[in-house]
C-alpha positions in Angstrom: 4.0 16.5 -4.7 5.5 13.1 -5.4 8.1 11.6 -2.7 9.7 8.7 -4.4 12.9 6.4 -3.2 15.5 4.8 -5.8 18.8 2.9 -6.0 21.7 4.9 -6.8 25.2 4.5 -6.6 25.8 5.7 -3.3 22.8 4.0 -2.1 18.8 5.3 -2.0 17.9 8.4 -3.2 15.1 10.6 -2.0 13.7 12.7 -4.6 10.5 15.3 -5.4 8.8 15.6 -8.0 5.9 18.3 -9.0 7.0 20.7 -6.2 8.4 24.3 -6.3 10.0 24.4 -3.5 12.5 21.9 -1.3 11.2 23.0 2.0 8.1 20.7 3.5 6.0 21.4 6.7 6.3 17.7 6.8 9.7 15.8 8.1 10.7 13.5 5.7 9.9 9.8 6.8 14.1 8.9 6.3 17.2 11.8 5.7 17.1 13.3 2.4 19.5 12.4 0.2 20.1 14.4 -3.3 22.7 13.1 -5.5 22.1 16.2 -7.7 21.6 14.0 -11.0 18.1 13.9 -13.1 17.5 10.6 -13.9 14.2 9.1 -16.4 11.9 7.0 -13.9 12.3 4.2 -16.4 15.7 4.6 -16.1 16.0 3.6 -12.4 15.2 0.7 -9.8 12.2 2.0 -7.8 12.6 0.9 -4.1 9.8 0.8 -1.5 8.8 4.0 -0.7 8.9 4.0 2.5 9.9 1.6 5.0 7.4 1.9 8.0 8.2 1.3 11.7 4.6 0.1 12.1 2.4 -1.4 9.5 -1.1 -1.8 10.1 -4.1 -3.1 7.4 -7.7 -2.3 7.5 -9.8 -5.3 6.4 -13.2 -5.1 4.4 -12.9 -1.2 4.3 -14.1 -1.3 0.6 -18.0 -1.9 0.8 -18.6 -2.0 -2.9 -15.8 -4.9 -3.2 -17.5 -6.7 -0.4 -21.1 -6.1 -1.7 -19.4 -7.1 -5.7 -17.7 -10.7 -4.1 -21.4 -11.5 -2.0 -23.1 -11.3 -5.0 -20.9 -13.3 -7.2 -21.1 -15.8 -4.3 -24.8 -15.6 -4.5 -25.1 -14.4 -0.6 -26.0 -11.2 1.3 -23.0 -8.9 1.9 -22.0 -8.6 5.4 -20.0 -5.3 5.9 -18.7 -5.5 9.5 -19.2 -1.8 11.8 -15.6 -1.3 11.9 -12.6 -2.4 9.9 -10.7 -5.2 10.9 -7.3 -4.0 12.1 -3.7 -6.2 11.8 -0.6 -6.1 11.6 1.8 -6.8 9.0 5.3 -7.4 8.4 8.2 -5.3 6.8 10.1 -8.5 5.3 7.0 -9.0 3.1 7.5 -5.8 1.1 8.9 -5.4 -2.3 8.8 -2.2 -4.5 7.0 -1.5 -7.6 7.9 -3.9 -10.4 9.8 -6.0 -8.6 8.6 -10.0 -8.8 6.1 -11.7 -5.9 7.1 -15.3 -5.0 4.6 -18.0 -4.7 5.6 -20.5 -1.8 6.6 -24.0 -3.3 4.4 -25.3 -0.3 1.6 -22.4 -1.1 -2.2 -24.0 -2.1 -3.3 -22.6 -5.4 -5.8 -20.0 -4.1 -2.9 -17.3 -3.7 -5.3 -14.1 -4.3 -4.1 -10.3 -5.0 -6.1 -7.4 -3.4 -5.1 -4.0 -4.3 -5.2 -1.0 -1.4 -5.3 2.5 -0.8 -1.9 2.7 1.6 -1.7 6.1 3.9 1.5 7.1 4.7 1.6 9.0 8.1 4.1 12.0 8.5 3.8 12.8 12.0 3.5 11.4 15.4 0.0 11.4 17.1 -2.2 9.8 19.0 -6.1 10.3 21.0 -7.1 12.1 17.3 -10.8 12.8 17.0 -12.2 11.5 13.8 -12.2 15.1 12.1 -8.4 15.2 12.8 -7.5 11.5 11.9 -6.5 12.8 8.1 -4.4 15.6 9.7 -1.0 13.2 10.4 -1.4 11.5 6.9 1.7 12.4 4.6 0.3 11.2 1.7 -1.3 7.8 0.0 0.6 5.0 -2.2 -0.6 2.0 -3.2 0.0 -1.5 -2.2 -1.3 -5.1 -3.4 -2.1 -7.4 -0.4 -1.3 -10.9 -1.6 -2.9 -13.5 0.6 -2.6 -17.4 0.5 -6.2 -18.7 1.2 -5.4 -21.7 2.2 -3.2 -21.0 4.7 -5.7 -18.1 6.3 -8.5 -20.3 6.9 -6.0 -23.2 7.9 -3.4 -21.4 10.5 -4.6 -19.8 14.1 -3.3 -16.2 12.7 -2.6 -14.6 9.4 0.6 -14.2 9.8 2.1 -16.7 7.3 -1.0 -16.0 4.8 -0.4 -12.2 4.4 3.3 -11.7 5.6 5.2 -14.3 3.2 8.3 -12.6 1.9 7.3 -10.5 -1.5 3.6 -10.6 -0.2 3.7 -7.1 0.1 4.3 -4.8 -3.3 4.6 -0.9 -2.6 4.9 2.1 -4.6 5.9 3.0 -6.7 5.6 6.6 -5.0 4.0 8.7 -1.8 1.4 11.3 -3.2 0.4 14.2 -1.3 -1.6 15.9 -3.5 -5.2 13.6 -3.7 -8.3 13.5 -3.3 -9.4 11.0 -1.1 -13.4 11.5 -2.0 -12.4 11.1 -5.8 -10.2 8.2 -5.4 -11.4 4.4 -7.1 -8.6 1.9 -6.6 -8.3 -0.2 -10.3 -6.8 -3.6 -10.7 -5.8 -4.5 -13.7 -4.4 -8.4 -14.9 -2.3 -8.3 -18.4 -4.2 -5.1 -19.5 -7.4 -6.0 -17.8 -9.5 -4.6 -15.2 -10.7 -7.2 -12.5 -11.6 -4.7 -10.0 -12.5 -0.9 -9.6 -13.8 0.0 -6.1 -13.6 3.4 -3.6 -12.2 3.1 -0.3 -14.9 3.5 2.2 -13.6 6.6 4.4 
């Protein structure tokens, strides 16, 4: 099933897509709206897909991108035991083809990353690790632009990875995928620059 938000002209619209039935076990994330219209995807303005209370990031969580950037560097990898957990910030997301905003005052290492972005559908808390999938309501993707300059320069990353537009989402939530079989492709004007799995 595909959960997808778009402007309409009573506001956002909550669709589905690839389901047989309008009933979920899952709440929706926001109130279901259904203008009762079909409309062509390329004939409406995607809007983020989902707007979280809380947004966290895992850092170096994909070991073959870490291993691949090492190399090119001409040093050993160093994959950390756990990820590296932050926080980042709602103003700094923009939905799926909509344009990111290099600073005027931004140094010209601004880099794009691309991620695997879980959704979670349910409230929960002291999970084991078997149960940790259990809450997720499905996966999107996101591009987590950073401003290098300003991350090695700054005491926090706040300004380097939360700049307004830093953030691209969507352009849908997913909740029908394979996690094991999933490789994460960047592509710049039709090329690929990266193709990595998420470690899980």
């Amino acid at each position: 099933m595909r959960w997808l938000r778009y402007e309409a002209d009573a506001g956002s619209v909550w669709c589905y897509r690839g389901c047989r039935s309008r009933r979920s076990r899952w709440r929706p994330v926001c109130r279901v709206f259904d203008d009762a219209k079909r409309r062509r995807l390329r004939d409406v303005k995607f809007l983020v897909p989902v707007i979280p209370k809380t947004f966290y990031a895992a850092g170096l969580n994909y070991a073959e991108h870490v291993t691949e950037m090492a190399k090119k560097r001409g040093e050993e990898p160093n994959i950390p035991p756990n990820a590296d957990i932050g926080y980042r910030a709602n103003n700094a997301l923009i939905a799926h083809g909509e344009n990111i905003v290099i600073p005027k005052d931004a140094g010209e290492l601004v880099q794009y990353e691309a991620e695997l972005v879980a959704v979670i559908g349910t409230k929960a808390k002291h999970l084991s690790e078997s149960e940790a999938l259990s809450c997720v309501l499905g996966w999107t993707i996101g591009n987590d632009m950073s401003e290098r300059t300003w991350q090695r320069g700054d005491r926090t990353l706040w300004r380097a990875k939360n700049t307004d537009t830093f953030k691209p989402m969507g352009p849908w939530i997913e909740t029908d995928f394979d996690l094991d079989a999933a490789v994460t492709i960047v592509r710049v004007n039709d090329e690929v620059t990266d193709n990595s799995a998420p470690t899980t």
